[in-house]
Backbone as a chain_set.jsonl record, in Angstrom:
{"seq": "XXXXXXXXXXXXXXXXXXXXXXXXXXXXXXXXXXXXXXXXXXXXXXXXXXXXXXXXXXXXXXXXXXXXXXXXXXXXXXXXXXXXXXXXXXX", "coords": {"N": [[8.272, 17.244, 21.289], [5.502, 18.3, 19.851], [1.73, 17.702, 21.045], [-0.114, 17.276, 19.461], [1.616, 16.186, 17.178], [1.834, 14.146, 18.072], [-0.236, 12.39, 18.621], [-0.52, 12.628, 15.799], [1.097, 10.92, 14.847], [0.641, 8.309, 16.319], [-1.853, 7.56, 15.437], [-1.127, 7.337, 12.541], [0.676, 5.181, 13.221], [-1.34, 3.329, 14.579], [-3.218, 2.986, 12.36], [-1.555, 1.602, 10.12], [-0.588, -1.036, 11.883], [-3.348, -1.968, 11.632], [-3.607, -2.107, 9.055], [-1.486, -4.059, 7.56], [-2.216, -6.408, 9.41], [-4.316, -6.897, 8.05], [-2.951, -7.819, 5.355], [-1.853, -10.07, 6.538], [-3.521, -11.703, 7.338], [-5.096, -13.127, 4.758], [-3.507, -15.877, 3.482], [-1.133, -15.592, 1.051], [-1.838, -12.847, 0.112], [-0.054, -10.91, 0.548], [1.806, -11.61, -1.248], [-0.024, -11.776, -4.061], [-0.833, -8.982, -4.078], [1.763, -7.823, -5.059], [2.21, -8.727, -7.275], [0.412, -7.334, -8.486], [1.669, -4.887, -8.599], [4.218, -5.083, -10.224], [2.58, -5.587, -12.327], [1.417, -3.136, -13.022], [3.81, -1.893, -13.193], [5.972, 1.161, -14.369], [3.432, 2.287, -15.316], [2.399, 5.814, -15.361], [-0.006, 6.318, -13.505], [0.405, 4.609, -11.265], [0.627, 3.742, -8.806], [-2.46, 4.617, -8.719], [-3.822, 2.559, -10.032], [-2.489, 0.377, -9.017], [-3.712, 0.015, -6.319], [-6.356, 0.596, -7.438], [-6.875, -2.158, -8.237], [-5.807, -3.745, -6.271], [-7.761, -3.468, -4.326], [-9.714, -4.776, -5.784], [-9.543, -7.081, -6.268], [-8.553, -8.376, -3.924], [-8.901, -8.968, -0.374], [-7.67, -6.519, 0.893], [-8.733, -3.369, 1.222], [-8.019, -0.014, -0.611], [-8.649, 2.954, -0.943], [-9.965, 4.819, -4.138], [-9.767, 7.342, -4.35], [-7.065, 9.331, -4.111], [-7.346, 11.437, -1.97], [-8.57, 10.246, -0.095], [-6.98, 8.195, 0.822], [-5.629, 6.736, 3.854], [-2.215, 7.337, 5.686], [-1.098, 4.97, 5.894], [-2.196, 3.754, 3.594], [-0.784, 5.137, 1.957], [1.894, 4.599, 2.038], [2.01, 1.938, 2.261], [1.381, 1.622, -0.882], [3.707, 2.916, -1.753], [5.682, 1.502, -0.781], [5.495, -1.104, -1.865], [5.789, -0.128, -4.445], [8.354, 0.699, -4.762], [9.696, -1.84, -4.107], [9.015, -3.165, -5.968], [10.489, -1.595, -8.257], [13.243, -1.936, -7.423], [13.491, -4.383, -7.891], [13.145, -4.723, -10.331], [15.863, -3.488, -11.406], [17.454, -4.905, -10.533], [17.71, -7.02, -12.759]], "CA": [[7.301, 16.969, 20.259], [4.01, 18.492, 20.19], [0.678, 16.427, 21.512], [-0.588, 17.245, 18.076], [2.49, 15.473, 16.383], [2.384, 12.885, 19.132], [-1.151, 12.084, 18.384], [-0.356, 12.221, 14.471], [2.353, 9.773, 14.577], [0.105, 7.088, 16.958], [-2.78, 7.28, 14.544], [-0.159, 6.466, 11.562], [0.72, 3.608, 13.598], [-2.754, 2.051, 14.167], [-3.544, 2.916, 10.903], [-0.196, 0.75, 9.654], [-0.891, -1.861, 12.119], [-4.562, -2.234, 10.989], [-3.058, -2.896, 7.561], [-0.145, -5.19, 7.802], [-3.018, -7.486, 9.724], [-5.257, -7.219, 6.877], [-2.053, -8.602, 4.461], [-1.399, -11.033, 7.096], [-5.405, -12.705, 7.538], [-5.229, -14.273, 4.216], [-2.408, -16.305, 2.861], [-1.178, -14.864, -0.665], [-2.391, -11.748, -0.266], [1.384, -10.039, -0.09], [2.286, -12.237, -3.142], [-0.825, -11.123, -4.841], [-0.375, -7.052, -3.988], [3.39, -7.508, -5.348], [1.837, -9.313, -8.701], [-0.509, -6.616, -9.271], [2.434, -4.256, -8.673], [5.028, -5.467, -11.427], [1.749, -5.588, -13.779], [1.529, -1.877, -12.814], [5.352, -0.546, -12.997], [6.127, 2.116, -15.545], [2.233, 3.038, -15.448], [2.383, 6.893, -14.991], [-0.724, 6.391, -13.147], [1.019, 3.042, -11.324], [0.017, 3.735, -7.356], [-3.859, 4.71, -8.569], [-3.774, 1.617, -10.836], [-2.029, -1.424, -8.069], [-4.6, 0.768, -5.426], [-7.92, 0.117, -7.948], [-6.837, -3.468, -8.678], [-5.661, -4.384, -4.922], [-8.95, -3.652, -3.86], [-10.619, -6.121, -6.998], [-8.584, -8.583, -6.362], [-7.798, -8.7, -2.473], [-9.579, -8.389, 0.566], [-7.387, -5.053, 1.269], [-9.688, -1.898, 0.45], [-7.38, 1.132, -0.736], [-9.716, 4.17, -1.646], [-9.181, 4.615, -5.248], [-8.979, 8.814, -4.558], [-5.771, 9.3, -2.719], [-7.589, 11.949, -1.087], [-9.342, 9.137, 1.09], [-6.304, 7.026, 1.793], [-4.601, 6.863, 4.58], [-1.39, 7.545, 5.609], [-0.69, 3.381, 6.051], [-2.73, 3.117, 2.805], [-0.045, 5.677, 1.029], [3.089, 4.106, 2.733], [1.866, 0.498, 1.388], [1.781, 2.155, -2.435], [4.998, 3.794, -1.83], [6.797, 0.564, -0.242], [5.443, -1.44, -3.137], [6.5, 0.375, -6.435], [10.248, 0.502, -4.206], [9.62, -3.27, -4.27], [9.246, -3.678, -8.02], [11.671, -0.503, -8.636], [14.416, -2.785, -6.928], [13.449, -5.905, -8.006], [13.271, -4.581, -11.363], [16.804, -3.202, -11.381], [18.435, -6.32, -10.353], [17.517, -7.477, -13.79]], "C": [[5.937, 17.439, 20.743], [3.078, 17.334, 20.449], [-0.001, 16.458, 20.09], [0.009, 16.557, 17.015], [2.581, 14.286, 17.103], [1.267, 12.114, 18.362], [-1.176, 11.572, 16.637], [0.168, 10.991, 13.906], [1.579, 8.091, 14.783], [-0.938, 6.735, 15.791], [-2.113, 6.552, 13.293], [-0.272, 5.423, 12.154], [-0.103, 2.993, 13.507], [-2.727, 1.898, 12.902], [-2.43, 1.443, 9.922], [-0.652, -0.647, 10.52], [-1.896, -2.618, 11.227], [-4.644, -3.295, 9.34], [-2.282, -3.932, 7.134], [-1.35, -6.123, 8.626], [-4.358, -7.76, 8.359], [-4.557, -8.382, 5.702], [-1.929, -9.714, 5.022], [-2.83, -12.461, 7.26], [-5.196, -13.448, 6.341], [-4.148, -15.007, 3.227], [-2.058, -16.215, 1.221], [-1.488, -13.482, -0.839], [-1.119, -10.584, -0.8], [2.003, -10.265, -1.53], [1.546, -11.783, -4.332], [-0.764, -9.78, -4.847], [1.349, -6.981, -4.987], [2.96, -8.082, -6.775], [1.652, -7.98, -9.638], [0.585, -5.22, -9.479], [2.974, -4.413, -9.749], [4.041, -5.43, -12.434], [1.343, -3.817, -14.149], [2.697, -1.052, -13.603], [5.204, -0.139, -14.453], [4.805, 2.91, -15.795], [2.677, 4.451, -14.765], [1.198, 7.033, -13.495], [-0.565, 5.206, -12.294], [0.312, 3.107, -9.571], [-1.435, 3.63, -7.424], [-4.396, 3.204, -8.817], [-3.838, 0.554, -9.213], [-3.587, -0.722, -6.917], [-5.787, -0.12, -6.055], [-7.86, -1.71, -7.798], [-6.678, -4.368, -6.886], [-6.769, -4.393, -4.568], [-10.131, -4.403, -4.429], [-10.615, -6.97, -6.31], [-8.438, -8.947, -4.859], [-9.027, -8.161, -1.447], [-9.472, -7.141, 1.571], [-7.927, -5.039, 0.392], [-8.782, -1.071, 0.664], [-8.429, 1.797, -1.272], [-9.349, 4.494, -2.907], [-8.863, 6.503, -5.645], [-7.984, 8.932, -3.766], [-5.96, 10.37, -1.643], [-7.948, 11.447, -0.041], [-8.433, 8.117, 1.575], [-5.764, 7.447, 2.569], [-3.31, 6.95, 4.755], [-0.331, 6.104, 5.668], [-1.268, 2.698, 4.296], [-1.042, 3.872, 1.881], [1.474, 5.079, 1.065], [3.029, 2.68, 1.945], [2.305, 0.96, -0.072], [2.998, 1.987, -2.948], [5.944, 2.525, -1.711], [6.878, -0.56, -1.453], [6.095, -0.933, -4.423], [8.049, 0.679, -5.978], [10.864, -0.792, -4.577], [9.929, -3.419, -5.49], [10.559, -2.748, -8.202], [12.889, -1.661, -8.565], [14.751, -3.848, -7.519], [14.065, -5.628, -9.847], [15.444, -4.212, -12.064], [17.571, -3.842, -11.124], [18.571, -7.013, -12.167], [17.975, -6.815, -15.112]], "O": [[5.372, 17.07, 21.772], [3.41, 16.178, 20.187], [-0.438, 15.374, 19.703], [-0.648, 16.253, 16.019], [3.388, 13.421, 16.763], [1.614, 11.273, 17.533], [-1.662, 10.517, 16.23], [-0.143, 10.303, 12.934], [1.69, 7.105, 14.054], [-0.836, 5.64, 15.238], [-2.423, 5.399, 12.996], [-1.155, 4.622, 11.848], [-0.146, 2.092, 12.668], [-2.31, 0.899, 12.316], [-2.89, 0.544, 9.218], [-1.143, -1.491, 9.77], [-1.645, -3.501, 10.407], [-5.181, -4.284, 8.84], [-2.662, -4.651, 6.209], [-1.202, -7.145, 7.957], [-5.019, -8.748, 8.038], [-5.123, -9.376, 5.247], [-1.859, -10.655, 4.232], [-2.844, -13.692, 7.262], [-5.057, -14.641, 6.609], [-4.057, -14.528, 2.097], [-2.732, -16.76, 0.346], [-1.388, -12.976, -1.957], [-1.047, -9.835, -1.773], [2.442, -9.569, -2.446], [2.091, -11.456, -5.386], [-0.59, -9.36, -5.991], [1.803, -5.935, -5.451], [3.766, -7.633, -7.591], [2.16, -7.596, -10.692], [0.372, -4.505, -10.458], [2.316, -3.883, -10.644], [4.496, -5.236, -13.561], [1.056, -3.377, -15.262], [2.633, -0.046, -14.31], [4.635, -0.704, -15.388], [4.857, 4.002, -16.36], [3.278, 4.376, -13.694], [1.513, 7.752, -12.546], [-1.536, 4.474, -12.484], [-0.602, 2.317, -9.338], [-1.996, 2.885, -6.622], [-5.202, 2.664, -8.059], [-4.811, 0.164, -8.567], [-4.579, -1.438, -7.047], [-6.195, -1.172, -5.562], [-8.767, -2.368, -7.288], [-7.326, -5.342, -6.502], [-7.126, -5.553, -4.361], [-11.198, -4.636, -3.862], [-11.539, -7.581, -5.773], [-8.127, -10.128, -4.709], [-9.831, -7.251, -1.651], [-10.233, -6.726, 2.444], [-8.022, -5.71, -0.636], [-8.391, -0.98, 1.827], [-9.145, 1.217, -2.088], [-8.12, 4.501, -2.975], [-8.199, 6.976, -6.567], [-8.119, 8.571, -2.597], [-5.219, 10.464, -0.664], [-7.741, 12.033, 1.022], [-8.738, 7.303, 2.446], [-5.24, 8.547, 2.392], [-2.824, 6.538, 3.702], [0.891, 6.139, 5.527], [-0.938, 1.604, 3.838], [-0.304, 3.101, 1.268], [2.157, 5.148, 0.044], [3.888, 2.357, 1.125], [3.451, 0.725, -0.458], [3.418, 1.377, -3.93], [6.919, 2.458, -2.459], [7.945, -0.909, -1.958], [6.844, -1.528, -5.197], [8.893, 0.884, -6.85], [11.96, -1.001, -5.097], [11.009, -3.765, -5.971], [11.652, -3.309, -8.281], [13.365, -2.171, -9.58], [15.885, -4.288, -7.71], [15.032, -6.143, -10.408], [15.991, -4.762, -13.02], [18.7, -3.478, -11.454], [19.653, -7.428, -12.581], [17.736, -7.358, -16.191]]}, "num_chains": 1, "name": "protein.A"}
């Protein structure tokens, strides 16, 4: 593995850490991100959307251009609307 892919990967990580302690600081906050999700799903526009509103509503900040999020901010999005997807499909 390159030091350039080594380096890529570690930064992900902090970055991911960083975040997952942000969800974890205030109690509700996962329950609340997964709300604003399901009020989201089917939006065409459903990642920009839970993104603008997570950052209203919650003391996670997602950038609301996806040019400015991170690669822990895009991974959250992504793991979310899987969440509902799933959840939804049970039903």
């Amino acid at each position: 593995m390159s030091s350039s892919s080594e380096i890529s990967k570690a930064r992900a990580l902090s970055e991911l850490r960083q975040f997952l302690k942000k969800l974890l600081l205030e109690p509700g906050t996962l329950e609340q991100t997964l709300e604003i999700a399901k009020r989201h799903y089917g939006d065409h526009k459903m990642l920009d959307r839970v993104a603008e509103d997570i950052t209203a509503e919650t003391l996670v900040k997602i950038p609301e251009d996806p040019e400015e999020r991170t690669a822990a901010d895009e991974l959250f999005l992504e793991l979310l609307k899987e969440v509902v997807e799933e959840s939804q499909a049970l039903y």
